[in-house]
VOGU-3710 file (C-alpha; in Angstrom, 3 decimals, decimal comma):
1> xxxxxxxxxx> 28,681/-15,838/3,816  25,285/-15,081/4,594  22,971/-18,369/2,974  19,739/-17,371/1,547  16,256/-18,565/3,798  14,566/-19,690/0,487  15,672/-20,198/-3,006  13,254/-21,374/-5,851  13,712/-24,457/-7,704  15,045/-24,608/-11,096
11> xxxxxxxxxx> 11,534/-25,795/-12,580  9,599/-23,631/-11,172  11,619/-20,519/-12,486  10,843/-22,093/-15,581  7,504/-21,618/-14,807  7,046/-18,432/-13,692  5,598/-15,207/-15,909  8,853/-13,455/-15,101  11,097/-16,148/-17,214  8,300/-16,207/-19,629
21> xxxxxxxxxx> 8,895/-12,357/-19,881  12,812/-13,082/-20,316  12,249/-15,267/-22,920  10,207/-12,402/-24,659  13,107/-9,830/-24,444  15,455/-12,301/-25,689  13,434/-13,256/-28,618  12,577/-9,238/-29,702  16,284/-7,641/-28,953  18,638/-10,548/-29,702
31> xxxxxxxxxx> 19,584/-10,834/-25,796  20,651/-14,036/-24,334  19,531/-12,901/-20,422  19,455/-15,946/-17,693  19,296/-13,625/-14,889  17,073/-11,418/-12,845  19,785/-8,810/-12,440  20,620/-8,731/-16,425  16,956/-8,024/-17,120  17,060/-5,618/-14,058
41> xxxxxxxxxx> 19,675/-3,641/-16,132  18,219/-3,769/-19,498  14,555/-2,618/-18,059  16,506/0,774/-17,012  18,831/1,386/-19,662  16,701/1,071/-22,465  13,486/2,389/-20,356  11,134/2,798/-23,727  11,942/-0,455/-25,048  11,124/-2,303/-21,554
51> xxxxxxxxxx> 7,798/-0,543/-21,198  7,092/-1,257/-24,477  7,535/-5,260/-24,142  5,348/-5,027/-20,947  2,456/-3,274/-22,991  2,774/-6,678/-25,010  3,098/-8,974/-22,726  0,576/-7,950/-20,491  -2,084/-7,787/-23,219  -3,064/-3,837/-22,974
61> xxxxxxxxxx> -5,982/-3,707/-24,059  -6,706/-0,354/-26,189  -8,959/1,224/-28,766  -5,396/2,890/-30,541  -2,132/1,849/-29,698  0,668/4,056/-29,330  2,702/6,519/-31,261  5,285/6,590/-28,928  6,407/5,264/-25,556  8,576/8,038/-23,860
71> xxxxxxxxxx> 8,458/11,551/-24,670  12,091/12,166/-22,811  13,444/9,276/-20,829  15,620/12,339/-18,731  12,615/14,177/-17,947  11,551/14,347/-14,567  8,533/15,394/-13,644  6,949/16,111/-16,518  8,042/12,895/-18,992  4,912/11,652/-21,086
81> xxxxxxxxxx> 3,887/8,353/-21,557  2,357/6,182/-24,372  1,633/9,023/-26,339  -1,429/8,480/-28,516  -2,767/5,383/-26,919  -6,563/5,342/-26,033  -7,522/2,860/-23,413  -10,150/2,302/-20,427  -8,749/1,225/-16,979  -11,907/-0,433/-15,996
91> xxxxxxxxxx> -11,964/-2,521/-19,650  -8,969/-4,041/-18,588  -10,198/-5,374/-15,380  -13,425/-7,224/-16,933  -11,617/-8,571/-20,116  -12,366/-12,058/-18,185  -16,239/-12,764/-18,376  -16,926/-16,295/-17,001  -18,024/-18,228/-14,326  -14,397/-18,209/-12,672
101> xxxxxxxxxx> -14,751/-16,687/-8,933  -13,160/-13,022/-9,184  -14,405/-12,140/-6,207  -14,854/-13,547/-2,487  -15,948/-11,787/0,121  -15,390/-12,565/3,341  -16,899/-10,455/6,651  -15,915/-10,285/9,855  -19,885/-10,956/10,790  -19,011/-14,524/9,156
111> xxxxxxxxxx> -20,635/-13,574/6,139  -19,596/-15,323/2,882  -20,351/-14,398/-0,633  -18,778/-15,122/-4,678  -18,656/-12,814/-7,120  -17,925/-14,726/-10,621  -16,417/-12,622/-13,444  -19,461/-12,824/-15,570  -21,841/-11,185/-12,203  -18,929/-8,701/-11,561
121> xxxxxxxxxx> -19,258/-7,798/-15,207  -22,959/-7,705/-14,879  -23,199/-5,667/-11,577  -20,589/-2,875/-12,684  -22,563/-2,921/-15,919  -25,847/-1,921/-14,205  -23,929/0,911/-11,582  -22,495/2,372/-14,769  -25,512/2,945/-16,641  -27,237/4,299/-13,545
131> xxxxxxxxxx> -23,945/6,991/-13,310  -24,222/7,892/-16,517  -28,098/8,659/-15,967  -26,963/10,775/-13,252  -24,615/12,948/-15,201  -21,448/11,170/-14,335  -18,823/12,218/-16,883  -14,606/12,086/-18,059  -12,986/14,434/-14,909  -16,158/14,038/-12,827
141> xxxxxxxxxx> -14,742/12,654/-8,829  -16,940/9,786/-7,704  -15,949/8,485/-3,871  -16,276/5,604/-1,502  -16,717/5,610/1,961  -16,964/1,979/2,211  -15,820/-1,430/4,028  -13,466/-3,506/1,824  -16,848/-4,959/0,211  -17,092/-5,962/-3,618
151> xxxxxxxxxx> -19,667/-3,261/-4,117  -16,444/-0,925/-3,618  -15,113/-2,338/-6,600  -17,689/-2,203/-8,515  -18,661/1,300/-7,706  -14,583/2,092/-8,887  -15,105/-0,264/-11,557  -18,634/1,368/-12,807  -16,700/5,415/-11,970  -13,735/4,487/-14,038
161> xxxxxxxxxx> -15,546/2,795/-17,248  -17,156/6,429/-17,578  -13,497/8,417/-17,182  -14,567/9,515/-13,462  -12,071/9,931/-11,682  -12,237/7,364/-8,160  -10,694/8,173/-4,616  -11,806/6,179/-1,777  -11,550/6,334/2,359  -12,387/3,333/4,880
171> xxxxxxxxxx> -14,956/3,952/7,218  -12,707/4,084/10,015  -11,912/7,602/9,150  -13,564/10,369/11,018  -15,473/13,421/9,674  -12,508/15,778/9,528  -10,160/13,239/7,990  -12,940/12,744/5,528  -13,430/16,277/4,732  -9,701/16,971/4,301
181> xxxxxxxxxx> -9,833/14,764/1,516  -13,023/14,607/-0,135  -13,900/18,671/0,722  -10,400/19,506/-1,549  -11,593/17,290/-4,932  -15,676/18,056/-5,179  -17,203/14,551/-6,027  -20,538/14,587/-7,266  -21,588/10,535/-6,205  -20,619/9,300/-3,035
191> xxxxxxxxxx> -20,985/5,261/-2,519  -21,081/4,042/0,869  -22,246/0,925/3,098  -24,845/2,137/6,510  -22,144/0,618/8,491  -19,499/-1,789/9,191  -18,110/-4,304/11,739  -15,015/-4,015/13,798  -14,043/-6,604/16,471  -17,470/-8,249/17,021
201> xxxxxxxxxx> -19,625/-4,817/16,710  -21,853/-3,320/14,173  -20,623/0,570/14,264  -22,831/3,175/12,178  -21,844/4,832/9,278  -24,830/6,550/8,385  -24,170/9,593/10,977  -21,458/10,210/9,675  -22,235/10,395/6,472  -25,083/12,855/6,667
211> xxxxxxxxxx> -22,803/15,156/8,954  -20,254/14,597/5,786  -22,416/15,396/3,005  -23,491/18,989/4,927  -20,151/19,714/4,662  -20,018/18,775/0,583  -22,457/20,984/-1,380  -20,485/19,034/-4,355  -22,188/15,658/-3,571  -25,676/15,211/-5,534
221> xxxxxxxxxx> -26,159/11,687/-4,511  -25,314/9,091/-1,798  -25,625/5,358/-2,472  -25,974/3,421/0,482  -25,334/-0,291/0,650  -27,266/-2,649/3,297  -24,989/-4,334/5,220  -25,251/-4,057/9,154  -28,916/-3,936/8,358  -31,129/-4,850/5,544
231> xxxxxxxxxx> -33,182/-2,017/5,105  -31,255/1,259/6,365  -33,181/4,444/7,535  -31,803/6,888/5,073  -33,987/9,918/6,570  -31,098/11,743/7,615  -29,766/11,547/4,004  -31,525/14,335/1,432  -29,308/12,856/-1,088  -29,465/8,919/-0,023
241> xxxxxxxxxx> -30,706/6,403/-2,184  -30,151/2,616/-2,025  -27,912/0,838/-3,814  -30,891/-1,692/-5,336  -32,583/1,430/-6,202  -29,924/3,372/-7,753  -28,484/0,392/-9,998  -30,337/0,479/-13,522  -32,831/-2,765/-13,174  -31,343/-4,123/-16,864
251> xxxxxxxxxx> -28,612/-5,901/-17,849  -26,531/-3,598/-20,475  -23,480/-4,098/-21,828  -20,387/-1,694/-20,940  -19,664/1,390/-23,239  -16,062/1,742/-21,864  -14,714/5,418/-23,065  -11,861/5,500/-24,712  -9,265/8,337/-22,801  -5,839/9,178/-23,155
261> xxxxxxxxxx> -2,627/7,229/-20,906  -2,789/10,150/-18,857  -5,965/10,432/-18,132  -6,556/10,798/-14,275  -7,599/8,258/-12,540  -7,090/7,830/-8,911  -6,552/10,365/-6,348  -4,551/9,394/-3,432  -3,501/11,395/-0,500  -0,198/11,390/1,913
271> xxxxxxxxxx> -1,290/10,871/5,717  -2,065/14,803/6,406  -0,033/14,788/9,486  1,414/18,294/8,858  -1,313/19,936/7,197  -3,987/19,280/4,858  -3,649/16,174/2,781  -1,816/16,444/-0,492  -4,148/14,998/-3,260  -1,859/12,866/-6,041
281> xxxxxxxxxx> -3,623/12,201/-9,385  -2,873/9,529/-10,896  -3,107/8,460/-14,321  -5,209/5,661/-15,864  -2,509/3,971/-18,206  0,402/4,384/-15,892  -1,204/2,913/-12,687  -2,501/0,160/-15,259  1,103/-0,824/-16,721  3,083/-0,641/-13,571
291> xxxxxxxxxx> 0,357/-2,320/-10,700  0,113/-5,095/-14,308  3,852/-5,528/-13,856  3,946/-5,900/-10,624  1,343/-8,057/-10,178  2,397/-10,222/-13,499  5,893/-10,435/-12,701  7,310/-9,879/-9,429  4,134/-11,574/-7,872  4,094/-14,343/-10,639
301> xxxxxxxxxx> 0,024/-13,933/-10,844  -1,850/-16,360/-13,238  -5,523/-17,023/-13,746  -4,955/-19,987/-11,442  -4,126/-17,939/-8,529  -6,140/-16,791/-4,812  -4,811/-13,381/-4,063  -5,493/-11,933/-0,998  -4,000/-8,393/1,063  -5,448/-7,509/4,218
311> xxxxxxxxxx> -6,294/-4,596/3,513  -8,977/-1,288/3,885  -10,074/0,974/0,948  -8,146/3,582/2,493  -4,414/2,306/1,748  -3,126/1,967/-1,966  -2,964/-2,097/-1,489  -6,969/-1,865/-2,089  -6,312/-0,509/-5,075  -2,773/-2,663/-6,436
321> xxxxxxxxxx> -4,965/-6,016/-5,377  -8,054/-4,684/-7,520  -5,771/-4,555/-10,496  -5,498/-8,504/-10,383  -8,678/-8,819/-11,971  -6,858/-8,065/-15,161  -4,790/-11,051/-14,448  -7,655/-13,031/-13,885  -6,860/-14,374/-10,545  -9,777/-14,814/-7,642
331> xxxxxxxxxx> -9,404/-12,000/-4,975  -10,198/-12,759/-1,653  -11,913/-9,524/0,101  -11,755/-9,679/3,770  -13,344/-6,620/6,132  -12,509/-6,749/9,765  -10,112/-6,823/12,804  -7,701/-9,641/11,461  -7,898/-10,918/14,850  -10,798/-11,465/15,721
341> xxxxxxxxxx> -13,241/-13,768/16,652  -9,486/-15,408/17,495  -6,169/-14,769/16,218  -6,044/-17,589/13,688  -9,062/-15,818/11,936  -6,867/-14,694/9,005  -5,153/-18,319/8,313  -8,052/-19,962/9,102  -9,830/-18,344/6,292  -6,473/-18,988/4,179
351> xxxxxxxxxx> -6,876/-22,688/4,484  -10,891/-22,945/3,824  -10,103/-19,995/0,373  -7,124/-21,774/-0,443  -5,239/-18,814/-1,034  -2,197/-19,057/-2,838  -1,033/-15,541/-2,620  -1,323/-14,038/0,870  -0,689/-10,551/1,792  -0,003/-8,406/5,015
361> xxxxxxxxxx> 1,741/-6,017/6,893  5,108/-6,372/8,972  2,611/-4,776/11,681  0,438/-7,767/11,533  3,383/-10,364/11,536  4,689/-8,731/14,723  1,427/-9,016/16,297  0,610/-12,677/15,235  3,660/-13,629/16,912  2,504/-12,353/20,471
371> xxxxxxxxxx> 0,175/-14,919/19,987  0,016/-18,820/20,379  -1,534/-19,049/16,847  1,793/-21,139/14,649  -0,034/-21,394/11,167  2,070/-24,140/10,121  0,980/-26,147/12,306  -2,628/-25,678/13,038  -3,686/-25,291/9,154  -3,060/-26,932/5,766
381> xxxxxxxxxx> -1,246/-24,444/3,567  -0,186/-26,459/1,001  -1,760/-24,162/-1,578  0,531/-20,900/-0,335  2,846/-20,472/-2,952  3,854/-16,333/-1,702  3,855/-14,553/1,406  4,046/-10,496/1,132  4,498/-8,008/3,301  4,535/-3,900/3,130
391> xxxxxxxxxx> 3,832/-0,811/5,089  6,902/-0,925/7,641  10,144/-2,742/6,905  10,024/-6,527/7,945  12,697/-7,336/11,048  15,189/-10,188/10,162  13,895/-12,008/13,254  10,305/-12,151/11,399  11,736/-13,362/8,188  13,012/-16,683/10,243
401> xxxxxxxxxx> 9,568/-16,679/11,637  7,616/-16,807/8,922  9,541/-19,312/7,748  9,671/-21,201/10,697  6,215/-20,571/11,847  3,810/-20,366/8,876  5,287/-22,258/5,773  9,100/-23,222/4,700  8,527/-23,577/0,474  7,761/-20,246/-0,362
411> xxxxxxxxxx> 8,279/-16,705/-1,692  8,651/-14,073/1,180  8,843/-11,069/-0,942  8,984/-7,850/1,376  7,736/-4,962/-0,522  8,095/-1,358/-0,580  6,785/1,623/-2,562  3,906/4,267/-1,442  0,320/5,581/-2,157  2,720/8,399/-4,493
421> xxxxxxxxxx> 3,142/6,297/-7,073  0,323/3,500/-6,215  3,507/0,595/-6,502  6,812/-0,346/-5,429  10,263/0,460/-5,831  11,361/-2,526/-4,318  9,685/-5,905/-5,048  9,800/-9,542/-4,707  11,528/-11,851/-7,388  9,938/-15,081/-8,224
431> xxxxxxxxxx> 13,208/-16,351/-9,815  15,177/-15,051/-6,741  16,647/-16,108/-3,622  15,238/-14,298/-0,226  17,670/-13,216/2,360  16,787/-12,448/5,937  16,138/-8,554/6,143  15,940/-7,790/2,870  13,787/-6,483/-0,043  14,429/-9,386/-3,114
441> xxxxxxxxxx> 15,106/-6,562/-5,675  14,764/-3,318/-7,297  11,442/-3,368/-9,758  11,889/-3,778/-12,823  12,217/-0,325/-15,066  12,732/1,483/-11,539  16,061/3,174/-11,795  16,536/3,108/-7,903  19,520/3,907/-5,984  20,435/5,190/-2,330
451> xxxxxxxxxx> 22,350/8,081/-2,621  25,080/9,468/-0,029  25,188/13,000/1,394  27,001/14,204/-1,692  24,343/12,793/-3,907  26,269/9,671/-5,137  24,990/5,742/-5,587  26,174/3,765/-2,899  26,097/0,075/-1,759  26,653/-1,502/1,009
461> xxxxxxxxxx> 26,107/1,970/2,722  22,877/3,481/3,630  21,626/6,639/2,457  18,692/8,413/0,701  15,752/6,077/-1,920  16,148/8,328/-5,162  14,943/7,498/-8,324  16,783/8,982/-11,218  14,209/8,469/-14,334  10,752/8,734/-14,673
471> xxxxxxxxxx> 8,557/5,756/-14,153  4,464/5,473/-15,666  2,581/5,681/-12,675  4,072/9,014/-10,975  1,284/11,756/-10,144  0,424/13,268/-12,952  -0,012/15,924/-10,892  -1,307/17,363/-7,662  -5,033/18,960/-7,356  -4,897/22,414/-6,849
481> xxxxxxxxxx> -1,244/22,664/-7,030  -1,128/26,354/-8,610  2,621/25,990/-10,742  3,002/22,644/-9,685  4,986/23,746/-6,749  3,723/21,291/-4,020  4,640/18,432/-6,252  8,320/19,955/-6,861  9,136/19,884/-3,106  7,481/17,039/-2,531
491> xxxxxxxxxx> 10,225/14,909/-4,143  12,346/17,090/-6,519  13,575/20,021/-4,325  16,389/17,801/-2,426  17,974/16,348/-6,092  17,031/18,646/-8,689  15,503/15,527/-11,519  15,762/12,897/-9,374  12,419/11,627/-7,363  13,461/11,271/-3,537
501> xxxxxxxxxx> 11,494/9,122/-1,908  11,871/9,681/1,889  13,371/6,599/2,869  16,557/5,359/4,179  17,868/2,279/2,457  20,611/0,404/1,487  21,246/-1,565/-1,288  23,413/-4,813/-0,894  25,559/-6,422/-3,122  23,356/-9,511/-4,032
511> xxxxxxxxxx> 20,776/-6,411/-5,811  18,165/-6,396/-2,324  17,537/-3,739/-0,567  17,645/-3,265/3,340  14,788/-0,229/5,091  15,891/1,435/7,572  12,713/3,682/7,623  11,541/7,428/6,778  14,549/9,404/6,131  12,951/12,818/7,292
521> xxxxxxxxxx> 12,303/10,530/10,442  16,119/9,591/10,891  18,074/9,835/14,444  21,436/11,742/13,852  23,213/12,146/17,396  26,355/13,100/17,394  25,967/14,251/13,519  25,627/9,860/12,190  22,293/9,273/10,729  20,694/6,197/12,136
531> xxxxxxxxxx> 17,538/4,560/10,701  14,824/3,875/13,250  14,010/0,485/11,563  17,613/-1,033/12,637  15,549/-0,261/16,378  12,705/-1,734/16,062  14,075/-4,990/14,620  16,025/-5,364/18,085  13,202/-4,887/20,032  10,431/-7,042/18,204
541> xxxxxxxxxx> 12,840/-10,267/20,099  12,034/-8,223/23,476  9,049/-10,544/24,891  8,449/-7,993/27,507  7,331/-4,972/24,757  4,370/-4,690/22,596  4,938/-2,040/20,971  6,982/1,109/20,119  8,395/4,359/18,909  11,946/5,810/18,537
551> xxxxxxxxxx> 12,480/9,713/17,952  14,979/12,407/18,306  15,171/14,684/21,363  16,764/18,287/21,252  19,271/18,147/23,740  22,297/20,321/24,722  23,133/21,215/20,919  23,076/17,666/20,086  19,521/15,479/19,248  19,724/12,291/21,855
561> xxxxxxxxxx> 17,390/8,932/21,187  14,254/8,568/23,079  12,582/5,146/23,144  8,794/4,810/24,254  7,874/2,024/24,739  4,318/-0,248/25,325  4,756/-2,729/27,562  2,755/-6,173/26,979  -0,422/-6,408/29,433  0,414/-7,304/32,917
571> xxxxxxxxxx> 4,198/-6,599/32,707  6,027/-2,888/34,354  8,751/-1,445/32,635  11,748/-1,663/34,908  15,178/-1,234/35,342  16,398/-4,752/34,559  13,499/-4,686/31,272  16,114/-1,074/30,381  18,979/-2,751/30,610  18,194/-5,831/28,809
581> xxxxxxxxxx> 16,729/-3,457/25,749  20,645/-1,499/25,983  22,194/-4,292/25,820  20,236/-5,506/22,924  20,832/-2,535/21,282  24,019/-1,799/22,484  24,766/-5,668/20,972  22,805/-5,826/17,507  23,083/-2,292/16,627  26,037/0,122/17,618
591> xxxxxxxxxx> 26,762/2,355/21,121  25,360/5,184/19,040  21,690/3,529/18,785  21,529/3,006/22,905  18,726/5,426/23,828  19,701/8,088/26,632  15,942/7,695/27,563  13,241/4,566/27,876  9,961/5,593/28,642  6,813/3,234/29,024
601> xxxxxxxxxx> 3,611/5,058/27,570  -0,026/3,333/27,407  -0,180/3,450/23,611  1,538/4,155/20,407  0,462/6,367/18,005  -0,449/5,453/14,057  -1,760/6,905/11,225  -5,091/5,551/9,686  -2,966/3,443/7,408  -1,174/2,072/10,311
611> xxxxxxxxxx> 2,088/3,539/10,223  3,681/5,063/12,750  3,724/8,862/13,516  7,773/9,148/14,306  7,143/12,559/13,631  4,210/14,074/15,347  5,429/12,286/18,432  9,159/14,458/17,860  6,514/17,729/17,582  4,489/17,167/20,995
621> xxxxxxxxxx> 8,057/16,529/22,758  9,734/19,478/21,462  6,291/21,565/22,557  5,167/21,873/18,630  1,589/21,590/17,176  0,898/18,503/15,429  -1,531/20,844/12,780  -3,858/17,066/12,036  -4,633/15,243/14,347  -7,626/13,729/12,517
631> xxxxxxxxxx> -5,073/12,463/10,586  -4,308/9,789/13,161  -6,022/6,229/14,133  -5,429/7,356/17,727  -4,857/10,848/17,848  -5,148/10,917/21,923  -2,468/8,720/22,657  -0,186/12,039/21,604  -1,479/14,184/24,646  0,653/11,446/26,961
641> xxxxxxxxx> 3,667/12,790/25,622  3,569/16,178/25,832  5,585/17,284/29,070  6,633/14,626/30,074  8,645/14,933/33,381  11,713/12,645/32,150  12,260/14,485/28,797  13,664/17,559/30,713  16,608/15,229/32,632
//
């Protein structure tokens, strides 16, 4: 029987928000719930009255409550939520206004600053009068172009007070990728720093920019924050202005407008590795409720609490850590390469903040474990109550070394959702056990499943993430998206009703969930679908490889597994390195997952978000135009692959 890696204590479920939450439900509806899995089941049965406790328990603030909490739980897309209610995301943020750090910023130039509640209040206080000057109304798109830097917040704090509607990119991103996004939505104010730093270097933004806003007859003003230099040239700007110079010199207090649940919000957008970018709107309330939730509850986040995500303003985890200003808690901002000046850099700064909450992705855990750098026992981490990890699924082999390697007594909660919905479908659970290689649980009102060919729930089998009701924070809809047709197919056209996600999962008895990676990026030879995460887990315990990327291969009216592979610095790929990875495979996996081909190439490619392109790499093999390549951190990588000599064997 497989033993859990970590189990809470009995007193400190006691302690956590989620039991406190329990306790709630059992007090309102006469329950007598002790478990996670009992509430689990309540949340999605009885979807209006769950949603409904968490509006209480999280404190919503609103100018008028609601009529009603569900329109038509069975209705999906399309269900409306909290009908009536008027609210303001940003008021919910600031409702703390003291001298309590909510913000620390920390730069990879070894720069250091606070932010306390009562100056973030302050600050956003003075950008939103100065966008109201400018014209800045409800429905209006304001946009960041900025480092992961509190004035991003408090430019998407200052946007979202007025009703504007915020959407952001990292500076990494080039023109094109840029333009894809912010040429389809027509912002009017565009907030961004003269530069940034990236492994020791001070790289210009400003260029950029003014190449950018030629392209944008939409934008009427740029606001440029100092921070390679202290007094950027902003000649090449018509529209540029200074941050110091655009805020409004007094001290005013907020008028937060009052809008609908619905009201949009964010706009997000997929990677735009087929095509254009598709644009999700998202609503104010529902991104609000559910990010609350999970923050609240499956993160157990309290006032006392250091959060931090390594993160850029380009990936939805800029936005879900944002949202724990409503909790309170201190965020910890940090803007960088995550290893440098040295590889510690990240844990380092975890002992000095004291974080208590530290977040990441599997991609970085893989890559701190090429290293010598053992946080346990270089640092004190006695303050790290939570470990979390997203944007590729976690290997079992880096569950044991997190545990073994960074801290024993504490959460590990793998996560897993998307920039679609802004959240998770699968969460951690603060009053759970974690087992290696899987997710803790299912989040709570999230009526997930993993559904068989023939469209039925399974467990213990893998098959396809579906979610069968509707849930606050899906797009409210896409821009542009004459009929709403582009939002149908993106996750209605396979189940007619039922949201399907893209991923392949399983669900195990204990309630977890186990990713086995994009569905539409699946291997099937010989007609059995294999998920390319059971792969990868194999060959992150392969010292010789860095790096890699599975795909399917056309091949004699049957699709065969390719493996490339990036080999660590200094070592060849070989014959003996191809048989040990077989045998690995062969061993952990099944005959079926042995790849009929293992090719060493100098890179791999990833999106800007850092997730592998399974699927543009299957296009260049099979002699098919990847249509964005702007799309990609490292779109060159993909002319290695294209005729390849081996492929035609």
């Amino acid at each position: 029987m497989l033993q859990p890696l970590w189990s809470p204590s009995a007193e400190r479920i006691k302690a956590t928000n989620m039991y406190r939450f329990m306790q709630q439900v059992n007090r309102s509806h006469y329950k007598n719930f002790t478990t996670y899995d009992s509430l689990y089941q309540w949340s999605i049965d009885d979807l209006e009255a769950f949603w409904a406790e968490l509006w209480r328990f999280a404190g919503i603030i609103a100018s008028r409550g609601y009529d009603r909490v569900i329109d038509d739980s069975a209705k999906m897309p399309g269900a409306q939520w909290f009908m009536g209610s008027r609210l303001n995301f940003a008021e919910n943020l600031l409702r703390y206004r003291d001298d309590r750090p909510a913000l620390i910023f920390r730069g990879e130039d070894r720069v250091r600053r606070t932010v306390s509640y009562r100056e973030l209040y302050a600050e956003v206080a003075k950008v939103a009068a100065a966008l109201r000057r400018a014209g800045i109304a409800p429905g209006d798109r304001v946009v960041g172009f900025m480092p992961n830097m509190p004035e991003s917040i408090i430019a998407m704090l200052a946007a979202t007070s007025l009703g504007a509607t915020w959407s952001s990119c990292s500076p990494d991103f080039g023109i094109k990728g840029v333009l894809d996004r912010f040429g389809q939505t027509e912002p009017k104010i565009l907030f961004t720093a003269d530069g940034y730093f990236f492994k020791g270097k001070a790289l210009d933004s400003l260029d950029r920019v003014a190449r950018i806003s030629q392209e944008l007859p939409s934008i009427e003003r740029i606001v440029v924050v100092p921070y390679i230099s202290e007094r950027p040239d902003l000649n090449g700007l018509a529209q540029g202005v200074l941050f110091s110079e655009f805020c409004a010199p007094e001290e005013t207090e907020i008028d937060f407008v009052q809008l609908p649940f619905e009201h949009p919000l964010y706009i997000m957008y997929s990677s735009g590795t087929t095509g254009l970018p598709k644009c999700m709107v998202q609503s104010a309330g529902g991104v609000l409720l559910n990010q609350i939730k999970e923050l609240l509850l499956h993160t157990d986040l309290t006032r006392q609490d250091t959060i931090f995500y390594f993160t850029t303003c380009g990936w939805m985890m800029w936005n879900w850590l944002t949202t724990s200003l409503a909790v309170g808690s201190t965020l910890v901002l940090y803007d960088g390469n995550p290893f440098h000046p040295e590889p510690d850099a990240l844990w380092r700064m975890a002992e000095e903040e004291k974080i208590t909450v530290f977040g990441t992705s599997a991609g970085y855990i893989a890559a701190l474990k090429g290293t010598e750098v053992r946080p346990a026992r270089q640092f004190g981490l006695s303050s790290l109550q939570a470990l979390l990890s997203t944007g590729s699924p976690l290997p079992k082999e880096d569950f044991h070394f997190i545990y073994q390697e960074i801290k024993a007594d504490m959460q590990l909660a793998s996560i897993s959702g998307g920039s679609d919905l802004n959240g998770c479908f699968a969460l951690g659970n603060p009053m759970g056990p974690v087992y290696e290689g899987e997710l803790q649980c299912r989040g709570l009102g999230m009526k997930v499943f993993a559904y068989d060919d023939a469209g039925k729930p399974v467990v213990g089998q893998q098959g396809e993430l579906v979610c069968t009701a509707p849930f606050p924070s899906m797009p409210i809809y896409f821009w542009d998206d004459e009929n709403g047709k582009k939002y149908q197919a993106a996750y209605f056209d396979q189940y007619p009703g039922v949201w399907t996600h893209g991923d392949f999962v399983e669900v195990t008895e204990r309630g977890g969930l186990i990713m086995y990676g994009r569905s539409d990026a699946t291997l099937n030879p010989g007609g059995v679908r294999i998920g390319t995460a059971e792969i990868y887990r194999i060959l992150s315990a392969v010292s010789s490889i860095e790096d890699s990327v599975v795909v399917g291969q056309e091949w004699q009216k049957d699709i065969r597994v390719i493996l490339f592979v990036k080999m660590k610095p200094g070592v060849k790929l070989t014959d003996e390195i191809r048989d040990q990875v077989r045998k690995a495979i062969r061993t952990g996996a099944s005959p079926r997952h042995v790849p009929a081909k293992i090719i060493a190439v100098p890179d791999i490619p990833y999106t800007l978000n850092m997730k592998k392109v399974e699927l543009a790499v299957q296009k260049v093999i099979h002699g098919r135009e990847v249509k964005n390549k702007d799309a990609l951190k490292n779109p060159e990588t993909l002319d290695f692959f294209a005729g390849l000599k081996e492929l035609a064997e």
